[in-house]
Backbone as CSV, one residue per row, in Angstrom:
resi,resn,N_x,N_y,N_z,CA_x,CA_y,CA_z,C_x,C_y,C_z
1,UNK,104.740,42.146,-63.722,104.173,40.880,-64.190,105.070,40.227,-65.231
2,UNK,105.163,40.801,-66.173,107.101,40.250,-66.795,107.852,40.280,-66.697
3,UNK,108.670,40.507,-65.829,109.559,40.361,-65.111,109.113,38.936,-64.108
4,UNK,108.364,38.813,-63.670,107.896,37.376,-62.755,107.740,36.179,-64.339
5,UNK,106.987,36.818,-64.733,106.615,35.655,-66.312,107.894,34.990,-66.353
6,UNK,108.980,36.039,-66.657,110.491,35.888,-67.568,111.385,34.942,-66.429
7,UNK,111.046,35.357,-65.054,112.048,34.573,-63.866,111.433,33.709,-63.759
8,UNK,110.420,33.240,-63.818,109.832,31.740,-63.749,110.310,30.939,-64.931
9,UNK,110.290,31.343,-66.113,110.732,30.324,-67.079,112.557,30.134,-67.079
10,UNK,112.826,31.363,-66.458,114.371,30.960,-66.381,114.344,30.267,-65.330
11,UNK,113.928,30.389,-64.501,114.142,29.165,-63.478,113.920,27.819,-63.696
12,UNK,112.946,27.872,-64.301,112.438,26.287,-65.005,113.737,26.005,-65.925
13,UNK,114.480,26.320,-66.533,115.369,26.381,-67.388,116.750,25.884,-66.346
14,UNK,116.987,26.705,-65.598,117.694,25.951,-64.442,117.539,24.814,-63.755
15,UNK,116.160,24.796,-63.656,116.029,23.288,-62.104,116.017,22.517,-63.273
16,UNK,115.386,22.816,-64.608,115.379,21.657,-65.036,114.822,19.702,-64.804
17,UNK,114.307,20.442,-64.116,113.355,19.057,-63.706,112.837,17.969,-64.453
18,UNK,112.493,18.522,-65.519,111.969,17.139,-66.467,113.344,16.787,-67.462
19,UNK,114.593,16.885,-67.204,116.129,16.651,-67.533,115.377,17.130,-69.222
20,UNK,115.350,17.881,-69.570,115.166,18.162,-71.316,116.381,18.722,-71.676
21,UNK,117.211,18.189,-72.338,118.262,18.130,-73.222,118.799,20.045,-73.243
22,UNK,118.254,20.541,-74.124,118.078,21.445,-75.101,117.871,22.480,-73.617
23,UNK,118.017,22.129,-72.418,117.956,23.199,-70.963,119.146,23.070,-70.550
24,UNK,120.021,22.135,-70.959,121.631,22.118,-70.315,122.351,23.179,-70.842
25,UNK,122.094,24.140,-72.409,122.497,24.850,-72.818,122.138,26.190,-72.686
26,UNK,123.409,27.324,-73.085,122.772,28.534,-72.906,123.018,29.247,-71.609
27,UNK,123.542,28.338,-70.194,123.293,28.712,-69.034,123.675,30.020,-69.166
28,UNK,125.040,30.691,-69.432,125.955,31.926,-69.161,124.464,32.644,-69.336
29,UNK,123.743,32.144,-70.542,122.809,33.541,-71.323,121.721,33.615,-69.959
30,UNK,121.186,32.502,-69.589,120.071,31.969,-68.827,120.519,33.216,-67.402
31,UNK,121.694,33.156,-66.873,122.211,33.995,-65.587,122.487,35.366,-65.597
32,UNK,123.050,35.696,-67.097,123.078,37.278,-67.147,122.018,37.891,-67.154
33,UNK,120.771,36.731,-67.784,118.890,37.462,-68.200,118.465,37.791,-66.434
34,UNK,118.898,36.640,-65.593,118.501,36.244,-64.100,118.854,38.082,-63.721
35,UNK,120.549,37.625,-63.876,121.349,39.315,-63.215,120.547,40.610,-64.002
36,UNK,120.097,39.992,-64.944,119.450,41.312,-65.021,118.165,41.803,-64.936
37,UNK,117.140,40.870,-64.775,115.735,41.087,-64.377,115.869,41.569,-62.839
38,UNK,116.889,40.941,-62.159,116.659,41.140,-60.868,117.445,42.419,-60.773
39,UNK,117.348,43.350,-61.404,117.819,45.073,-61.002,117.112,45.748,-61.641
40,UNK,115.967,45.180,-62.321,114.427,46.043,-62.627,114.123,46.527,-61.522
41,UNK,113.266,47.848,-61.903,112.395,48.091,-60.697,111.497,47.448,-60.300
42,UNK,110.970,46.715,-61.840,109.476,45.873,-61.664,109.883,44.146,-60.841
43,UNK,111.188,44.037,-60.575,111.468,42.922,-60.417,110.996,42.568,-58.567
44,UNK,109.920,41.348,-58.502,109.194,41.220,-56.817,110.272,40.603,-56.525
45,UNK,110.379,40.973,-55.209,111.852,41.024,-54.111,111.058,39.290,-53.972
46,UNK,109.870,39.115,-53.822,109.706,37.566,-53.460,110.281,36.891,-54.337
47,UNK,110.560,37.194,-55.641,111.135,35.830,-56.879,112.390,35.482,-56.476
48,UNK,113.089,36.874,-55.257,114.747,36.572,-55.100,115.201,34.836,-54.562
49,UNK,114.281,34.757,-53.892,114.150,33.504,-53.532,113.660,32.528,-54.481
50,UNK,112.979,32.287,-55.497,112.930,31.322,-56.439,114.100,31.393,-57.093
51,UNK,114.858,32.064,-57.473,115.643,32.397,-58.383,117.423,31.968,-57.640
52,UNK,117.165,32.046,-56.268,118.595,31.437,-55.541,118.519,29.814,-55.368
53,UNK,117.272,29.597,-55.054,116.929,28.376,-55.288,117.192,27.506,-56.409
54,UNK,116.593,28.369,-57.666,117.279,27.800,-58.679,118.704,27.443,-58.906
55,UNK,119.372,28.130,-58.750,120.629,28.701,-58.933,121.189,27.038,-58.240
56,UNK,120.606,27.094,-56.723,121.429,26.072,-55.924,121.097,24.880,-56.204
57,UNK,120.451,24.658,-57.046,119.458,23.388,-57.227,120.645,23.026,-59.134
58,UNK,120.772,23.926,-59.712,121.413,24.014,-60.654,122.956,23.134,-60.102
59,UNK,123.123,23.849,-59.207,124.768,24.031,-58.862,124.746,22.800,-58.001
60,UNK,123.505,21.935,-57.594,123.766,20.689,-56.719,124.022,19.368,-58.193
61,UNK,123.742,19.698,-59.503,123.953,18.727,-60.490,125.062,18.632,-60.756
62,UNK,125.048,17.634,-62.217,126.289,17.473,-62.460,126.805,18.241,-63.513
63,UNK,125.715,19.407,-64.221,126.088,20.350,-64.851,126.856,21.541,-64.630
64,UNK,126.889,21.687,-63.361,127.372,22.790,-62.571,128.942,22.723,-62.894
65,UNK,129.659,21.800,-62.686,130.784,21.882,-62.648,131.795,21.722,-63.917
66,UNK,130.898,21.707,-65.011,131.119,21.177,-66.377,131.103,23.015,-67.633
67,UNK,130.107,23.985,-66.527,130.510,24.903,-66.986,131.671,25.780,-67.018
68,UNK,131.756,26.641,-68.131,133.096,27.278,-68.017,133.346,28.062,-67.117
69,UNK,134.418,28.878,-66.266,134.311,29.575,-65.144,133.881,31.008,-65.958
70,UNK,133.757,31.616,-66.838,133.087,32.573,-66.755,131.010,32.361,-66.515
71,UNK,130.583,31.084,-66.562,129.592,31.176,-66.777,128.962,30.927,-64.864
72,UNK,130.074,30.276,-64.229,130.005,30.012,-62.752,130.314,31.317,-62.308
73,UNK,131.115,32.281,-62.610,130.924,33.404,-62.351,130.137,34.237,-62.095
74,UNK,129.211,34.339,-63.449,128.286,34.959,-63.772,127.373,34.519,-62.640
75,UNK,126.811,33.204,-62.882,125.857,32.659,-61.075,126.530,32.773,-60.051
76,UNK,127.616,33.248,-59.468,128.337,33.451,-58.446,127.731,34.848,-58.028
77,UNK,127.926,36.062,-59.196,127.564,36.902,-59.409,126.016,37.472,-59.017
78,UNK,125.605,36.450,-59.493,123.963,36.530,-59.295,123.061,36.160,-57.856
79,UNK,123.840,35.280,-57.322,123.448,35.074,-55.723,124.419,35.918,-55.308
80,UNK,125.224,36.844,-55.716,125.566,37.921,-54.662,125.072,39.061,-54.423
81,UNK,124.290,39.579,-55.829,123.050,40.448,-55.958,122.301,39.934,-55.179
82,UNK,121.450,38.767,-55.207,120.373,38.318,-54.234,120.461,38.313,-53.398
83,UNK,121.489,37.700,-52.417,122.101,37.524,-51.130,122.182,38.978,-49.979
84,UNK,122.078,39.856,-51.661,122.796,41.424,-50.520,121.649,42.596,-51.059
85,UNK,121.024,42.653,-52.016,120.136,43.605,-52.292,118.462,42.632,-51.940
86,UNK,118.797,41.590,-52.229,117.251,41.358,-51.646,117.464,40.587,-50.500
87,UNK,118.305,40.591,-49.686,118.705,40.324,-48.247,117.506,40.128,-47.198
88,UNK,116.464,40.902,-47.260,115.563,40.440,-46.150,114.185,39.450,-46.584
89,UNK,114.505,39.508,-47.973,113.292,38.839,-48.757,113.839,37.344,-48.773
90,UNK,114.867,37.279,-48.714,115.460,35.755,-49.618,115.660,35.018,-48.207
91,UNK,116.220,36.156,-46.563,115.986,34.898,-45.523,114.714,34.622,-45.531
92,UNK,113.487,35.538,-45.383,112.433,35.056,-45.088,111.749,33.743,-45.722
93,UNK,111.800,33.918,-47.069,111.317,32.913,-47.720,112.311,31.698,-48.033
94,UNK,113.303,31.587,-47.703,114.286,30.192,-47.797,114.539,30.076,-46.934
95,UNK,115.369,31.586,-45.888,115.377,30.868,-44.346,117.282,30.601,-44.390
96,UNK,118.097,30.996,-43.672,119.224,31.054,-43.615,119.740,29.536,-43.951
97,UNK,119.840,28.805,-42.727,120.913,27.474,-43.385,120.945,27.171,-44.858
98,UNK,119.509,27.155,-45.451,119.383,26.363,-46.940,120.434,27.588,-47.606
99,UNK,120.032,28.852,-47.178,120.725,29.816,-47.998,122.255,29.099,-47.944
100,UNK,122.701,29.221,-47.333,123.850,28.527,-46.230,124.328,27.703,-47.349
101,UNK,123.821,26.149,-46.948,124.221,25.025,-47.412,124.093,25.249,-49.113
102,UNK,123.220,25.816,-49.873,123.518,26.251,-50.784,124.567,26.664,-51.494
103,UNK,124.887,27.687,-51.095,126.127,28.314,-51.553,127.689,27.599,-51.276
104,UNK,127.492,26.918,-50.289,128.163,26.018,-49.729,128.725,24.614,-51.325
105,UNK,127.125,24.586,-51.315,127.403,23.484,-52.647,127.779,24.047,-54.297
106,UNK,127.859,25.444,-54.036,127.877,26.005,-55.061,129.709,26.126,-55.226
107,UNK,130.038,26.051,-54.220,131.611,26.221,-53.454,132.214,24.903,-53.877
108,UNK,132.267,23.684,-53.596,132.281,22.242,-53.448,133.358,21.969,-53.912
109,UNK,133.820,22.332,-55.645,134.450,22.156,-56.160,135.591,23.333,-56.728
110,UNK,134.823,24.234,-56.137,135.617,26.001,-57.231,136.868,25.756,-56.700
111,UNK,137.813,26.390,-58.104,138.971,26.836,-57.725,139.340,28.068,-58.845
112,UNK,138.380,28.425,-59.434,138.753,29.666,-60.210,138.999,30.786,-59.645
113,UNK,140.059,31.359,-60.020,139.955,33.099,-58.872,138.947,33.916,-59.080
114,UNK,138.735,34.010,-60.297,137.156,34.416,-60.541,135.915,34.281,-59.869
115,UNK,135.831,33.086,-59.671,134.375,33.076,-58.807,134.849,33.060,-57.536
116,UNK,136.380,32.831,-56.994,136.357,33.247,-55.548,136.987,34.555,-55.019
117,UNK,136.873,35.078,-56.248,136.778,36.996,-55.865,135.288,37.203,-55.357
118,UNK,134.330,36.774,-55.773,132.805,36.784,-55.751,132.788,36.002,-54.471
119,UNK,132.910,34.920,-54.146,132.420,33.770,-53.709,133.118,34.493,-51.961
120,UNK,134.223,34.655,-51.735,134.882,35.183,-50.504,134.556,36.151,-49.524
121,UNK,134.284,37.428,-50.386,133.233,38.729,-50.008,132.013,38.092,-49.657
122,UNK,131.139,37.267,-50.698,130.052,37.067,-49.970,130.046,36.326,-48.626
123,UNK,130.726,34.878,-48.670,131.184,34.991,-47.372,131.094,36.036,-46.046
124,UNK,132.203,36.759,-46.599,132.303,37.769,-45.294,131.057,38.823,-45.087
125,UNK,129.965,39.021,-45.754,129.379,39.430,-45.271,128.191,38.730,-44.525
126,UNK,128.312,37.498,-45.348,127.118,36.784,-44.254,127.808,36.418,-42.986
127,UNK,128.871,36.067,-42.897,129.370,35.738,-41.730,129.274,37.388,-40.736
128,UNK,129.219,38.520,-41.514,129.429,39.540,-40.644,127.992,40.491,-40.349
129,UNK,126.910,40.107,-41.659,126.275,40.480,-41.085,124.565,39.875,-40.904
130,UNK,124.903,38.694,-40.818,123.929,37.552,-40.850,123.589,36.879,-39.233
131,UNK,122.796,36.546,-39.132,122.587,35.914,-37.358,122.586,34.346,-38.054
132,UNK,123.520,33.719,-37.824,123.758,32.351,-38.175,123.278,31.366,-36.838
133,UNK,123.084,30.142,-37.015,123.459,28.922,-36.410,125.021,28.244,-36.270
134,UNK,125.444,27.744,-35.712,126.373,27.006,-35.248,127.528,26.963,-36.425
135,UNK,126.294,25.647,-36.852,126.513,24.775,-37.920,126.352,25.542,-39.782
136,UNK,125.941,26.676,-39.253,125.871,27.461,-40.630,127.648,28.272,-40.533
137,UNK,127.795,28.333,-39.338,129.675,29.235,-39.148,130.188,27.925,-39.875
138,UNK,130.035,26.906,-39.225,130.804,25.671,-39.102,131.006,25.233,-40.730
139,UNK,130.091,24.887,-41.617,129.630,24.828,-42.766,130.723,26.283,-43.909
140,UNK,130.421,27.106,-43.892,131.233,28.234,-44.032,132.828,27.852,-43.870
141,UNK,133.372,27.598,-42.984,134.337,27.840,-42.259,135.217,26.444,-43.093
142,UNK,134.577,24.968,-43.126,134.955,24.395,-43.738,135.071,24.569,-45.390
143,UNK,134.440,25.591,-45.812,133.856,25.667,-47.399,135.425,26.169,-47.589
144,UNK,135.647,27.438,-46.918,136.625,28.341,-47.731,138.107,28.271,-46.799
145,UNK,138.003,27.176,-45.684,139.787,27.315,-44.994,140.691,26.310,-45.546
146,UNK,139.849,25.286,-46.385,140.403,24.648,-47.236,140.856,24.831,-48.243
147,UNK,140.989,26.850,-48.634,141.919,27.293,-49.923,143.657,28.205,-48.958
148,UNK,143.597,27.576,-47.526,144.443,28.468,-47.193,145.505,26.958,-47.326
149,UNK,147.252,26.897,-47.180,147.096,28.583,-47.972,146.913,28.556,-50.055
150,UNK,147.023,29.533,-50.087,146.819,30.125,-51.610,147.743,29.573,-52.161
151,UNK,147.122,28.826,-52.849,148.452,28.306,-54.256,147.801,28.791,-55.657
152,UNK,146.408,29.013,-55.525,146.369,29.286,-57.116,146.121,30.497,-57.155
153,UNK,146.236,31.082,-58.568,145.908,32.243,-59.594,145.894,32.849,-60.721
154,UNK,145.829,33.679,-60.995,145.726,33.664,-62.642,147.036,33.964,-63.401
155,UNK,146.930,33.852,-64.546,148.380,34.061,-65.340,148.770,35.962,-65.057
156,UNK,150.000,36.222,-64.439,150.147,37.746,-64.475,150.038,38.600,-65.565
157,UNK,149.930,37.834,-66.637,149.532,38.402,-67.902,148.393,38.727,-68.334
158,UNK,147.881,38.184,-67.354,145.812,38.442,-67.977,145.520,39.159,-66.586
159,UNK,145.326,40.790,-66.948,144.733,41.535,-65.610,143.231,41.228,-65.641
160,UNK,142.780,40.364,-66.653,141.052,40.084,-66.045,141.211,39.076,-64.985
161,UNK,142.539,38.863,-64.329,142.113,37.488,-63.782,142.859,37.799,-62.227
162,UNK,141.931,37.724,-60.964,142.633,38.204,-59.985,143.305,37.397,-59.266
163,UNK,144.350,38.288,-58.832,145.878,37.760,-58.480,145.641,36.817,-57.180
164,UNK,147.120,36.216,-57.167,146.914,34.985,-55.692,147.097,36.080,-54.326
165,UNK,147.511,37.098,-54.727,147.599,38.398,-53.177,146.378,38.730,-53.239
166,UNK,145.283,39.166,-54.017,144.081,39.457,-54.024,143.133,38.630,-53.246
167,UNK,143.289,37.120,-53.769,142.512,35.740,-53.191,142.894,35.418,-51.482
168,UNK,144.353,35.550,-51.633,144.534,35.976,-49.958,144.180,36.954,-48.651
169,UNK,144.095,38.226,-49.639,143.139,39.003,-48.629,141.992,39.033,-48.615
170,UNK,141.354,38.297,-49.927,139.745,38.338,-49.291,139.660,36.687,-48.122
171,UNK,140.359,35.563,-48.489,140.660,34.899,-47.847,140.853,35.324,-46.433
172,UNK,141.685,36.187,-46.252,141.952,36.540,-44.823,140.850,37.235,-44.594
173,UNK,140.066,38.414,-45.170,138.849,39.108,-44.572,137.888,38.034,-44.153
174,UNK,137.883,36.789,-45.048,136.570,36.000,-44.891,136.784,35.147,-43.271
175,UNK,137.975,34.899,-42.712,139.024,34.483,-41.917,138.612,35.612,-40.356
176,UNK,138.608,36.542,-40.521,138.514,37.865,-39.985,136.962,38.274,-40.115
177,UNK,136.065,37.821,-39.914,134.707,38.621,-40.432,133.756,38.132,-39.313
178,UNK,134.385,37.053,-38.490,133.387,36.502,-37.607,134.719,36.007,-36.670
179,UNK,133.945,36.229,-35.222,134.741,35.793,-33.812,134.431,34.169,-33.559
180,UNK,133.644,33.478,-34.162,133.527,32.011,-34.477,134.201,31.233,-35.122
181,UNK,135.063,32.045,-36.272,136.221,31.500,-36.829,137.566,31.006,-36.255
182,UNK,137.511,31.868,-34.822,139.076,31.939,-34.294,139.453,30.538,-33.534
183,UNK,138.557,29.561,-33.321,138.350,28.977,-32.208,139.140,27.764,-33.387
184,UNK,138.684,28.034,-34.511,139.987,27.080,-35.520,140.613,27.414,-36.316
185,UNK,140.913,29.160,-36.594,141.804,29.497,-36.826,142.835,30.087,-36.098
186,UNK,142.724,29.972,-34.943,144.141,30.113,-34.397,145.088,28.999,-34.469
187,UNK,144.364,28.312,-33.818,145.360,26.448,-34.005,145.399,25.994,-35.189
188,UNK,145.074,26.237,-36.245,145.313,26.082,-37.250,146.907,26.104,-37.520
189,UNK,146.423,27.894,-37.676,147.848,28.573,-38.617,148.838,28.164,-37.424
190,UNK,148.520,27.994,-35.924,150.094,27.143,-35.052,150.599,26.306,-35.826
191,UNK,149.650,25.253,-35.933,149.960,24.038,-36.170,150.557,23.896,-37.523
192,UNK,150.778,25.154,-38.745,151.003,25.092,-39.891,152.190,25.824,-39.837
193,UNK,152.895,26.107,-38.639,153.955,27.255,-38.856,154.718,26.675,-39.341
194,UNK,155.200,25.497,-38.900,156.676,24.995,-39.438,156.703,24.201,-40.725
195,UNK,155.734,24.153,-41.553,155.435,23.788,-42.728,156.624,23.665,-43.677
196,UNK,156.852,25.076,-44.438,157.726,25.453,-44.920,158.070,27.391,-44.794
197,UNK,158.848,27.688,-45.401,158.992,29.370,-45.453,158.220,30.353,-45.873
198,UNK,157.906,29.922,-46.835,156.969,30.754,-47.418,155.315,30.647,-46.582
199,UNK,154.990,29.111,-45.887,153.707,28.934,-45.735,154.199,29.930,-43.943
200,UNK,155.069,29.535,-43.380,155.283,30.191,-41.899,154.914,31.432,-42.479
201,UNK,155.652,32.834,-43.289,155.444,33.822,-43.244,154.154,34.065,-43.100
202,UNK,153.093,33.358,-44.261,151.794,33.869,-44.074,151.275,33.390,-42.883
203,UNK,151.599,32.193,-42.630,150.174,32.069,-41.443,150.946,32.885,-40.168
204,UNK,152.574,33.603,-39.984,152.544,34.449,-38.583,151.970,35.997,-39.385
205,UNK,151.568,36.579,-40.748,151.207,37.641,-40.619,149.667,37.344,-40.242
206,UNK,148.756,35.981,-40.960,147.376,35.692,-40.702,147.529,35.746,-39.119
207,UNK,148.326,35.503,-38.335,147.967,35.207,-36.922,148.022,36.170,-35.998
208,UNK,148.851,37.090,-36.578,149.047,39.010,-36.165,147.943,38.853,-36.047
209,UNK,147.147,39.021,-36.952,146.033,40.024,-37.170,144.653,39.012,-36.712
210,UNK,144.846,37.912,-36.609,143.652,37.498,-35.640,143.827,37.817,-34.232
211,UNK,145.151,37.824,-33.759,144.695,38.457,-32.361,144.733,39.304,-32.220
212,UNK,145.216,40.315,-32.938,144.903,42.210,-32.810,143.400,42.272,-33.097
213,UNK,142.163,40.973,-33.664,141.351,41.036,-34.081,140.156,40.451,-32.808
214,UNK,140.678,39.305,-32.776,139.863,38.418,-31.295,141.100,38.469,-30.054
Protein backbone atom coordinates (compact mmCIF):
# COMPACT_ATOMS: atom_id res chain seq x y z
CA UNK A 1 0.00 0.00 0.00
CA UNK A 2 3.13 2.44 0.16
CA UNK A 3 4.75 1.63 -2.21
CA UNK A 4 1.41 2.33 -4.56
CA UNK A 5 0.78 5.69 -2.19
CA UNK A 6 4.63 6.74 -3.06
CA UNK A 7 4.28 5.71 -7.14
CA UNK A 8 1.23 7.59 -7.52
CA UNK A 9 2.54 10.84 -6.24
CA UNK A 10 5.70 10.36 -8.21
CA UNK A 11 3.88 9.97 -11.07
CA UNK A 12 1.79 12.95 -10.54
CA UNK A 13 5.13 14.69 -10.19
CA UNK A 14 6.02 13.51 -13.67
CA UNK A 15 2.80 13.98 -15.85
CA UNK A 16 2.56 16.96 -14.20
CA UNK A 17 -0.62 17.94 -15.44
CA UNK A 18 -1.67 20.96 -13.70
CA UNK A 19 2.08 22.50 -15.19
CA UNK A 20 3.05 23.50 -11.24
CA UNK A 21 6.33 25.06 -11.38
CA UNK A 22 8.06 23.58 -8.32
CA UNK A 23 7.29 19.67 -10.41
CA UNK A 24 9.84 20.58 -13.19
CA UNK A 25 12.45 20.06 -10.47
CA UNK A 26 14.14 17.26 -8.75
CA UNK A 27 13.41 14.83 -11.72
CA UNK A 28 16.99 12.71 -11.37
CA UNK A 29 15.59 12.37 -7.48
CA UNK A 30 11.81 11.75 -8.72
CA UNK A 31 13.39 8.46 -11.13
CA UNK A 32 15.91 6.94 -8.82
CA UNK A 33 12.70 6.92 -5.93
CA UNK A 34 10.57 5.33 -9.30
CA UNK A 35 13.93 2.74 -9.84
CA UNK A 36 13.64 2.04 -6.63
CA UNK A 37 10.14 1.37 -5.40
CA UNK A 38 9.82 -0.70 -8.37
CA UNK A 39 12.38 -3.56 -6.92
CA UNK A 40 10.35 -3.75 -3.62
CA UNK A 41 8.76 -6.77 -3.03
CA UNK A 42 5.69 -4.80 -1.99
CA UNK A 43 5.88 -3.00 -5.30
CA UNK A 44 2.09 -4.14 -7.63
CA UNK A 45 3.44 -5.31 -10.98
CA UNK A 46 0.05 -3.25 -12.09
CA UNK A 47 1.72 0.36 -11.15
CA UNK A 48 4.55 -0.86 -13.84
CA UNK A 49 2.35 0.52 -16.18
CA UNK A 50 1.39 3.85 -14.54
CA UNK A 51 4.78 4.52 -13.93
CA UNK A 52 6.04 3.91 -17.89
CA UNK A 53 3.34 5.95 -18.75
CA UNK A 54 4.52 8.51 -16.75
CA UNK A 55 7.84 8.37 -17.76
CA UNK A 56 6.55 8.70 -21.61
CA UNK A 57 4.23 11.35 -21.01
CA UNK A 58 7.27 13.18 -19.17
CA UNK A 59 9.60 12.49 -22.10
CA UNK A 60 6.75 13.69 -24.79
CA UNK A 61 7.38 17.54 -23.10
CA UNK A 62 9.55 20.01 -23.42
CA UNK A 63 11.25 19.18 -20.19
CA UNK A 64 12.57 16.04 -21.28
CA UNK A 65 15.19 17.22 -23.33
CA UNK A 66 16.41 20.08 -21.13
CA UNK A 67 17.52 17.45 -18.58
CA UNK A 68 21.00 16.53 -17.94
CA UNK A 69 22.01 13.13 -19.49
CA UNK A 70 22.63 11.61 -16.27
CA UNK A 71 19.07 12.29 -15.23
CA UNK A 72 17.68 10.81 -18.92
CA UNK A 73 19.66 8.02 -18.01
CA UNK A 74 18.43 7.34 -14.93
CA UNK A 75 14.58 7.21 -16.83
CA UNK A 76 16.18 5.29 -19.55
CA UNK A 77 17.15 3.07 -16.80
CA UNK A 78 13.86 2.86 -15.31
CA UNK A 79 11.70 1.76 -18.36
CA UNK A 80 14.28 -0.86 -18.77
CA UNK A 81 13.50 -2.36 -15.38
CA UNK A 82 9.81 -2.07 -16.36
CA UNK A 83 9.99 -3.12 -19.84
CA UNK A 84 11.90 -6.46 -18.72
CA UNK A 85 11.01 -7.42 -15.08
CA UNK A 86 7.45 -6.41 -15.24
CA UNK A 87 7.21 -7.48 -18.91
CA UNK A 88 3.86 -9.24 -18.85
CA UNK A 89 2.12 -6.67 -16.63
CA UNK A 90 3.08 -3.46 -18.56
CA UNK A 91 1.89 -5.22 -22.20
CA UNK A 92 -1.26 -6.04 -20.71
CA UNK A 93 -2.20 -2.90 -19.30
CA UNK A 94 -0.66 -0.35 -22.02
CA UNK A 95 -0.57 -2.85 -24.72
CA UNK A 96 2.59 -2.97 -27.04
CA UNK A 97 2.60 -0.10 -29.77
CA UNK A 98 2.00 2.75 -26.98
CA UNK A 99 4.83 0.85 -25.19
CA UNK A 100 6.46 1.17 -28.62
CA UNK A 101 5.81 4.68 -29.65
CA UNK A 102 6.77 5.68 -26.26
CA UNK A 103 10.07 4.85 -25.98
CA UNK A 104 10.35 5.79 -29.41
CA UNK A 105 9.66 9.46 -28.15
CA UNK A 106 11.82 9.01 -25.41
CA UNK A 107 14.61 8.32 -28.29
CA UNK A 108 13.66 11.52 -30.55
CA UNK A 109 16.38 13.50 -29.69
CA UNK A 110 19.21 11.28 -27.61
CA UNK A 111 22.59 11.34 -28.48
CA UNK A 112 24.30 10.60 -25.19
CA UNK A 113 26.23 7.25 -25.08
CA UNK A 114 24.85 6.89 -21.86
CA UNK A 115 21.37 6.54 -22.42
CA UNK A 116 22.10 4.67 -25.66
CA UNK A 117 24.01 1.97 -23.82
CA UNK A 118 20.46 1.58 -22.06
CA UNK A 119 18.30 2.66 -24.82
CA UNK A 120 19.94 -0.10 -27.66
CA UNK A 121 19.72 -3.38 -25.49
CA UNK A 122 16.32 -2.49 -24.78
CA UNK A 123 15.66 -2.31 -28.22
CA UNK A 124 17.03 -5.61 -28.92
CA UNK A 125 15.13 -7.29 -26.71
CA UNK A 126 11.83 -6.11 -27.63
CA UNK A 127 12.56 -6.55 -31.07
CA UNK A 128 13.73 -10.18 -30.03
CA UNK A 129 11.50 -11.04 -27.72
CA UNK A 130 8.27 -9.17 -28.17
CA UNK A 131 5.35 -10.18 -30.85
CA UNK A 132 5.26 -6.74 -32.56
CA UNK A 133 3.11 -5.16 -35.36
CA UNK A 134 4.51 -4.01 -38.56
CA UNK A 135 4.64 -0.62 -37.77
CA UNK A 136 5.99 -1.15 -34.19
CA UNK A 137 9.49 -2.98 -36.25
CA UNK A 138 9.07 -0.08 -38.57
CA UNK A 139 8.92 2.67 -35.75
CA UNK A 140 12.02 0.97 -33.96
CA UNK A 141 13.98 0.58 -36.95
CA UNK A 142 13.67 4.25 -37.85
CA UNK A 143 14.39 5.35 -34.04
CA UNK A 144 17.92 3.79 -33.85
CA UNK A 145 19.38 3.32 -37.87
CA UNK A 146 19.60 6.85 -37.85
CA UNK A 147 22.80 6.59 -35.35
CA UNK A 148 24.55 4.32 -37.99
CA UNK A 149 27.14 5.03 -38.66
CA UNK A 150 28.67 6.00 -35.14
CA UNK A 151 30.24 9.24 -34.90
CA UNK A 152 29.74 9.95 -31.33
CA UNK A 153 31.28 9.08 -27.87
CA UNK A 154 32.65 9.80 -24.88
CA UNK A 155 35.97 11.46 -24.02
CA UNK A 156 38.64 8.26 -23.72
CA UNK A 157 39.46 9.75 -20.62
CA UNK A 158 36.28 9.31 -18.73
CA UNK A 159 35.78 5.31 -18.42
CA UNK A 160 32.18 6.27 -17.01
CA UNK A 161 31.37 7.05 -20.43
CA UNK A 162 30.87 4.25 -23.09
CA UNK A 163 33.01 4.08 -25.98
CA UNK A 164 31.94 4.68 -29.86
CA UNK A 165 33.04 0.56 -30.36
CA UNK A 166 30.68 -0.19 -27.51
CA UNK A 167 27.62 2.03 -29.16
CA UNK A 168 28.42 0.13 -32.37
CA UNK A 169 27.95 -3.23 -31.19
CA UNK A 170 24.97 -2.72 -29.37
CA UNK A 171 23.97 -0.79 -32.54
CA UNK A 172 24.75 -3.76 -34.57
CA UNK A 173 22.97 -6.30 -31.99
CA UNK A 174 19.91 -3.95 -32.16
CA UNK A 175 20.48 -4.27 -36.25
CA UNK A 176 20.72 -8.16 -35.75
CA UNK A 177 17.87 -8.95 -33.21
CA UNK A 178 15.00 -9.16 -35.64
CA UNK A 179 14.67 -10.75 -39.40
CA UNK A 180 12.38 -7.53 -40.17
CA UNK A 181 15.27 -5.37 -40.02
CA UNK A 182 17.09 -6.90 -43.04
CA UNK A 183 14.65 -5.94 -45.64
CA UNK A 184 16.40 -2.24 -44.96
CA UNK A 185 19.32 -3.12 -43.72
CA UNK A 186 20.80 -4.79 -46.32
CA UNK A 187 20.32 -2.01 -48.98
CA UNK A 188 21.18 0.25 -46.78
CA UNK A 189 24.77 -0.56 -45.81
CA UNK A 190 25.01 -1.33 -50.19
CA UNK A 191 24.06 1.76 -50.82
CA UNK A 192 26.57 3.33 -48.12
CA UNK A 193 29.62 1.36 -49.26
CA UNK A 194 31.29 3.82 -51.26
CA UNK A 195 30.82 6.62 -48.86
CA UNK A 196 34.14 6.93 -47.57
CA UNK A 197 36.92 4.34 -45.90
CA UNK A 198 36.34 4.20 -42.82
CA UNK A 199 32.27 4.20 -43.33
CA UNK A 200 32.88 1.08 -46.27
CA UNK A 201 34.85 -0.93 -43.61
CA UNK A 202 31.98 -0.91 -41.20
CA UNK A 203 29.04 -1.30 -43.20
CA UNK A 204 31.09 -4.62 -45.27
CA UNK A 205 31.82 -6.04 -41.59
CA UNK A 206 27.78 -4.93 -40.61
CA UNK A 207 26.88 -6.78 -43.87
CA UNK A 208 29.04 -10.09 -43.10
CA UNK A 209 27.15 -10.64 -40.41
CA UNK A 210 23.62 -9.89 -41.59
CA UNK A 211 23.84 -12.50 -44.01
CA UNK A 212 25.61 -15.15 -41.96
CA UNK A 213 22.49 -13.89 -39.87
CA UNK A 214 19.30 -13.71 -42.44
Amino acid sequence: MVAHILVAYFCARLENKDDIPNYRSGIYEIATSLHILSEWRSFVPGDAGLVAQAVFMFAGGNDFKDQKPATRTKLFELIDLLLKKFQTAVIRDVKVTPLVSGLVTMAELEKNPSCLAVLFPLYRHISNKWSLEDSDYEAMWESFIRYFPVTLGGAPQDPGVPTKELIKQLLLECILSNHNYAKGAVPRFIDMLDTNTDLSANVKVSRNLLRSRF
